[in-house]
C-alpha positions in Angstrom: -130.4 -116.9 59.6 -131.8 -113.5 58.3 -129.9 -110.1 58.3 -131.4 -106.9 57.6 -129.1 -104.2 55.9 -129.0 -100.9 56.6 -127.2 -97.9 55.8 -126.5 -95.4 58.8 -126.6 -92.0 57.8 -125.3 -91.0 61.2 -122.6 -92.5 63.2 -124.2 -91.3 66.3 -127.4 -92.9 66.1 -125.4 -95.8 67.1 -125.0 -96.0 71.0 -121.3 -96.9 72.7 -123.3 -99.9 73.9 -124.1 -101.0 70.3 -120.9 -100.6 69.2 -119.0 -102.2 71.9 -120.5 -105.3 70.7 -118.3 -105.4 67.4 -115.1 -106.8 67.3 -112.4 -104.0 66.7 -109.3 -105.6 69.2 -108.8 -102.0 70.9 -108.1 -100.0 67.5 -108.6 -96.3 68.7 -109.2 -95.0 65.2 -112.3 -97.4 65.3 -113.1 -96.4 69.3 -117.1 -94.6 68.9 -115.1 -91.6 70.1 -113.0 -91.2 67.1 -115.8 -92.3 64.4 -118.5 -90.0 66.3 -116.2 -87.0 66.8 -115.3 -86.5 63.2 -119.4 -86.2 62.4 -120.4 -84.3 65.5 -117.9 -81.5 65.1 -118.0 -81.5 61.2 -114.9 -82.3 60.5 -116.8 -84.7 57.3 -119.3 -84.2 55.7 -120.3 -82.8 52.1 -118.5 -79.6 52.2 -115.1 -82.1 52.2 -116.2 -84.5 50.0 -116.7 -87.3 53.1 -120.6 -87.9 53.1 -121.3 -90.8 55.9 -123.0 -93.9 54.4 -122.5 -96.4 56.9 -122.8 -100.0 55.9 -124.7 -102.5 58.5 -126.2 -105.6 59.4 -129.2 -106.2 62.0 -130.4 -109.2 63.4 -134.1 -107.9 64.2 -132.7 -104.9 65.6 -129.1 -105.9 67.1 -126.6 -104.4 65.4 -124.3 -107.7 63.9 -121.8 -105.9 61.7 -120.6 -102.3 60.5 -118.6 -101.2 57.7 -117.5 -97.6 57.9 -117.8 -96.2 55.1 -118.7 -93.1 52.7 -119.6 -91.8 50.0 -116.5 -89.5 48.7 -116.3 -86.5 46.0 -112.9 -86.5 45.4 -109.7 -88.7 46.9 -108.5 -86.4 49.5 -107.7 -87.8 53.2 -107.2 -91.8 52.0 -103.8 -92.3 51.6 -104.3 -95.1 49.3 -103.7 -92.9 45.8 -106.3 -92.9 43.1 -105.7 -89.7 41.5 -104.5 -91.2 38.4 -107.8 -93.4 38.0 -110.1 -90.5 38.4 -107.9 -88.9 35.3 -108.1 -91.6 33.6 -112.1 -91.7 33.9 -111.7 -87.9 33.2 -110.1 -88.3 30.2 -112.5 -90.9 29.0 -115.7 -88.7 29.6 -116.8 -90.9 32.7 -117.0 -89.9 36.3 -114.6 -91.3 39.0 -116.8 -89.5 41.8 -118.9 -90.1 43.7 -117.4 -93.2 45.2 -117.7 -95.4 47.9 -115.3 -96.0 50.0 -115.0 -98.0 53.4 -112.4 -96.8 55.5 -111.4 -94.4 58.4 -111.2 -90.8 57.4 -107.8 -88.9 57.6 -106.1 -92.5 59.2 -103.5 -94.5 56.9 -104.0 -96.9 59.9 -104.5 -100.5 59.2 -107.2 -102.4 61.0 -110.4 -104.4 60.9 -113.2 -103.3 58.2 -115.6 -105.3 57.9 -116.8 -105.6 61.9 -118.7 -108.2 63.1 -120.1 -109.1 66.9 -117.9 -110.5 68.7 -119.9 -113.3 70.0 -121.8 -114.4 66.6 -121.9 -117.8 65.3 -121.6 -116.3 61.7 -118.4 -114.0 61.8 -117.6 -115.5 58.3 -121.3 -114.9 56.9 -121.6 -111.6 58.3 -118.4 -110.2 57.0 -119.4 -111.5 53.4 -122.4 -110.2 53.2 -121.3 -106.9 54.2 -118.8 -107.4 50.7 -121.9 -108.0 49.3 -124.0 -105.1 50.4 -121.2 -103.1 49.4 -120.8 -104.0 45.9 -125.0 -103.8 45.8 -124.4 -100.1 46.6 -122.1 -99.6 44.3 -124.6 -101.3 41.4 -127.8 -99.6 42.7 -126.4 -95.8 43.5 -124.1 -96.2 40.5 -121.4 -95.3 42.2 -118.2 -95.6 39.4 -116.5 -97.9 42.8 -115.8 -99.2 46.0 -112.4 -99.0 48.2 -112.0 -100.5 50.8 -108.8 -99.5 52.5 -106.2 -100.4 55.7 -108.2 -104.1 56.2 -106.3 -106.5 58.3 -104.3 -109.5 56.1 -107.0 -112.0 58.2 -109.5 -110.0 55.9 -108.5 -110.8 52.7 -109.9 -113.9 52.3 -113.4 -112.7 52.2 -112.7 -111.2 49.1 -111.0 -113.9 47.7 -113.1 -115.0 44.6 -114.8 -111.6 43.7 -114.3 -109.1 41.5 -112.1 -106.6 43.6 -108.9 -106.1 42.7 -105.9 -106.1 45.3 -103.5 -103.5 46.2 -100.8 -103.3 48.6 -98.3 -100.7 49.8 -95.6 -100.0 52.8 -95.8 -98.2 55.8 -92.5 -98.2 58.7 -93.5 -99.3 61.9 -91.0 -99.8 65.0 -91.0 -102.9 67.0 -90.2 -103.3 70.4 -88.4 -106.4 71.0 -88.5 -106.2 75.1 -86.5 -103.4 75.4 -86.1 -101.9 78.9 -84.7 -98.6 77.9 -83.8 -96.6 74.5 -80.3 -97.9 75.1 -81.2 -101.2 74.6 -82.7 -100.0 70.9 -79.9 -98.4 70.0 -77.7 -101.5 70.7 -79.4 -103.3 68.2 -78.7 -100.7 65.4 -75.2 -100.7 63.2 -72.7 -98.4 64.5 -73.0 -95.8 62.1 -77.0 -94.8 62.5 -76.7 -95.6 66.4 -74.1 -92.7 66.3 -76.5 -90.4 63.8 -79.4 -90.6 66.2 -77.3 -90.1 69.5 -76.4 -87.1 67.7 -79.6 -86.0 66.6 -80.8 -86.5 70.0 -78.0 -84.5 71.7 -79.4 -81.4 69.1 -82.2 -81.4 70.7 -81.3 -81.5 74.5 -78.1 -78.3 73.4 -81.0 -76.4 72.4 -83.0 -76.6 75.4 -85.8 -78.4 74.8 -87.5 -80.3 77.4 -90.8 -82.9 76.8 -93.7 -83.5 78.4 -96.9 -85.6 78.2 -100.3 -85.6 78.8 -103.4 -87.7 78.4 -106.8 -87.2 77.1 -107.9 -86.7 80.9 -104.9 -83.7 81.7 -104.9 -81.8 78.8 -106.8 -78.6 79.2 -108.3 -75.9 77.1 -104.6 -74.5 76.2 -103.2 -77.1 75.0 -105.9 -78.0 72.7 -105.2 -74.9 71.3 -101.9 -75.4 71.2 -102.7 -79.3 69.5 -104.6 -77.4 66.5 -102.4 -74.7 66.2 -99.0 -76.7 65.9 -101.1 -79.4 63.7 -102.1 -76.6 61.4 -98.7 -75.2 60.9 -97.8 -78.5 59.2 -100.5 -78.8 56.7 -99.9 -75.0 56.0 -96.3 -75.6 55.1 -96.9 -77.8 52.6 -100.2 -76.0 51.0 -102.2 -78.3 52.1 -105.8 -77.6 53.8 -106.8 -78.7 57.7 -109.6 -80.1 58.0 -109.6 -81.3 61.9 -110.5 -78.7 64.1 -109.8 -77.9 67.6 -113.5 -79.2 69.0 -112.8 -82.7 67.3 -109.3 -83.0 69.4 -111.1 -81.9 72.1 -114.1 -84.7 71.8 -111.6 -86.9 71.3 -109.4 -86.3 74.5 -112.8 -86.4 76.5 -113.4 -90.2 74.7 -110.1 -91.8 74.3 -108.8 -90.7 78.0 -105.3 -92.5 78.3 -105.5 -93.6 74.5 -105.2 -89.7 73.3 -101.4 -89.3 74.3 -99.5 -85.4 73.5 -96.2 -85.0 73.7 -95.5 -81.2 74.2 -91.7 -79.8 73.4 -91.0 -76.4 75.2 -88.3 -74.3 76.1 -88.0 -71.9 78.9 -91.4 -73.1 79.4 -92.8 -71.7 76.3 -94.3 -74.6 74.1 -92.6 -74.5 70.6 -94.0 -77.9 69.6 -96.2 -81.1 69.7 -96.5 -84.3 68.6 -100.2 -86.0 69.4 -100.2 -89.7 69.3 -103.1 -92.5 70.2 -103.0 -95.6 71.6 -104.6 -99.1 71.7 -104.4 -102.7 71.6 -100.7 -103.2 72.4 -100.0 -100.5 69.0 -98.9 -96.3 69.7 -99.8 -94.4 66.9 -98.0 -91.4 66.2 -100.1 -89.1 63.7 -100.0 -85.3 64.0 -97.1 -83.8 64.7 -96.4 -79.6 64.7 -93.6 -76.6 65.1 -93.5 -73.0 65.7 -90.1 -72.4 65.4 -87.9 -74.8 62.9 -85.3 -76.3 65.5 -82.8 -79.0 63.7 -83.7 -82.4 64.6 -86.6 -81.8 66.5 -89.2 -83.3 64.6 -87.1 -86.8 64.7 -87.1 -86.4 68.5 -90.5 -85.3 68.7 -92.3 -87.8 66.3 -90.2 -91.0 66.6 -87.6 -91.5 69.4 -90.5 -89.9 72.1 -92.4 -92.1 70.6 -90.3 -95.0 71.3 -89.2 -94.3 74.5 -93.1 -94.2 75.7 -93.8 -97.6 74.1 -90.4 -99.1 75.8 -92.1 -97.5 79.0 -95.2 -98.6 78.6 -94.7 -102.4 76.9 -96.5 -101.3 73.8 -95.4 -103.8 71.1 -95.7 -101.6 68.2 -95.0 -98.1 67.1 -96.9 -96.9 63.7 -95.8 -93.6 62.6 -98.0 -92.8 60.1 -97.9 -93.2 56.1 -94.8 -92.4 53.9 -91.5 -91.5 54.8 -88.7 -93.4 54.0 -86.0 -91.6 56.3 -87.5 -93.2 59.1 -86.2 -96.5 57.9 -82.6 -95.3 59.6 -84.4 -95.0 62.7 -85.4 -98.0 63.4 -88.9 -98.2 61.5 -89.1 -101.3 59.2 -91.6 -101.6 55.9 -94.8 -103.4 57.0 -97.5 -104.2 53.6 -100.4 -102.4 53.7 -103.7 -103.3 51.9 -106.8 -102.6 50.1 -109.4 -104.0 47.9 -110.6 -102.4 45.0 -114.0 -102.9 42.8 -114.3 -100.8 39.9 -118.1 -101.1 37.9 -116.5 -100.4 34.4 -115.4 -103.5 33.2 -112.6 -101.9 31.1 -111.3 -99.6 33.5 -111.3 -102.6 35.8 -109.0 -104.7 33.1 -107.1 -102.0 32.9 -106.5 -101.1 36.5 -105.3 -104.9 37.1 -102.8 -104.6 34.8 -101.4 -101.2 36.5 -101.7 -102.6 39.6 -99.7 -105.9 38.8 -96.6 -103.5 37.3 -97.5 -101.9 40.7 -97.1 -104.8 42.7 -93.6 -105.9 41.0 -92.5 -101.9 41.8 -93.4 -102.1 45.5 -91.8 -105.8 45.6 -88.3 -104.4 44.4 -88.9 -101.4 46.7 -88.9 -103.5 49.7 -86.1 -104.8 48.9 -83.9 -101.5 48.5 -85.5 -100.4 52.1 -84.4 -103.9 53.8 -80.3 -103.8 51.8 -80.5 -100.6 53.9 -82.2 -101.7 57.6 -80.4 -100.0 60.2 -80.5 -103.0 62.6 -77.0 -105.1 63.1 -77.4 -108.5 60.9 -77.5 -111.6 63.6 -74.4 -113.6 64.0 -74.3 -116.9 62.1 
């Protein structure tokens, strides 16, 4: 059985067809619309330090696996935090950049990496040998590394053996179990947050706001607009730098359809803010979210209990709200491990990043902990 890798330049020399054939369980941040929107409106690229170098696998000219992956310039837009690496390379007169990294730009979303067809024989041999092409890049280009970020825990074991280094780290996701209405949520919750988030709620609905959603296929040219506008309000409040603009959420409306989800908050029919979500195998994803005017407890509506009313409505199992963010814990979100691999070409630095990362590991462990003393949810009765 004989494989011929590749590395593709440009997502969108591979067809919807092609990719269709991979296995990616209905992830919408690895949908072609996603991964082909980012490149065609040049939201990555050089100029951001996200330079496409696709990793793949042929069988004569079938396309048998993909890795998504780039080359990177510096660590911004990856949510798994190497900052203190590339110093550490700094100080020691090496370069950290370029990288390589394998991942989905802007997305602290977990999901497959290493894709394979769906119908292969050699799902097992396909997804090493992407591992190893990786690493081969990372000899032969001289890349300092390779990152390979948000994998599914069924992925790990292809690594297991090599010379990547593990990481891990918590997100708070929301799980629905077969709730009919928010009530039924809130039942479920000690008396004491149930009561802080019937008050938060009842904020909200004093000062007049009223919500409304749309799909990919209703939103129109306005509210794109008004998408981009609200999502760069956020990143400008905390001096940080946009790079999505409005012709990506706009591509990516057109592709996802009913997997591109807004919420819109208005009042008096004058939208003040939005929260944009995406959807996909039996998971809501909430990931942008934007004001106009700073209205107490409207962001917690907004971002998390809209969010959990639509998956009660809808049957979706589990709500993602994005990376960090610890207050969410009282509202029902849980800590749910992340991972990533790590291979780093410098044998000391790689020694050395071990070590950090096994203090890490004992940090994160105790961390957990702390969150789950404080879960919001009544304990069962013995």
């Amino acid at each position: 059985m004989s494989f011929s890798a590749r590395i593709v330049s440009d997502f969108n020399s591979i067809s919807p067809d092609q990719w269709g054939q991979l296995g990616h369980a209905g992830n919408p941040f690895l949908s072609h619309a996603f991964l082909a929107s980012l490149e065609s409106s040049g939201c990555i690229g050089p100029a951001v330090g996200w330079v496409p170098h696709h990793l793949a696998l042929f069988e004569q000219e079938r396309l048998v696996a993909f890795a998504p992956s780039y080359i990177k310039t510096n660590s911004h837009g990856e949510f798994v935090f190497d900052w203190a690496w590339a110093d550490a390379f700094q100080r020691h007169g090496l370069p950290y950049y370029p990288k390589l990294l394998t991942a989905v730009p802007y997305s602290p979303v977990t999901g497959p990496r290493l894709l394979t067809a769906k119908d292969h024989p050699a799902q097992a041999i396909l997804a090493e040998q992407l591992l190893e092409f990786a690493l081969q890049q990372c000899d032969r280009a001289g890349f300092s590394s390779w990152h390979c970020n948000f994998l599914l825990e069924e992925e790990q074991s292809v690594f297991a053996g090599d010379e990547t280094l593990a990481r891990s780290d918590w997100q708070f996701h929301w799980h629905n179990r077969g709730y009919r209405t928010f009530d039924d949520f809130l039942l479920q919750l000690r008396s004491r947050k149930r009561k802080n988030i019937r008050r938060e709620r009842r904020q909200v609905q004093q000062a007049g706001i009223r919500f409304d959603w749309k799909s990919g296929s209703q939103v129109d040219s306005e509210d794109l607009q008004f998408i981009h506008r609200c999502y760069i309000s956020t990143f400008h409040a905390y001096g940080n730098h946009p790079v999505l603009n409005e012709s990506f959420f706009g591509k990516l409306a057109d592709g996802l359809q009913e997997g591109f989800q807004v919420c819109i908050a208005s009042r008096e029919g004058e939208p003040l803010a939005m929260s944009l979500f995406l959807s996909g195998g039996g998971r809501l994803y909430g990931r942008y979210w934007g004001c106009l005017e700073d209205i107490p407890a409207l962001h917690f509506e907004s971002a998390y209990y809209q969010g959990i009313e639509y998956a009660i409505r809808n049957g979706i199992e589990v709500f993602e709200s994005g990376a960090q963010g610890e207050h969410k814990v009282a509202r029902g979100f849980m800590p749910e491990k992340t991972r990533s691999f790590h291979y780093i070409r410098n044998e000391s630095f790689r020694t050395a990043i071990a070590t950090f990362l096994e203090r890490e590991q004992h940090w994160l462990d105790d961390y957990r902990d702390e969150l789950l003393r404080h879960s919001p949810y009544r304990q069962p009765e013995s």
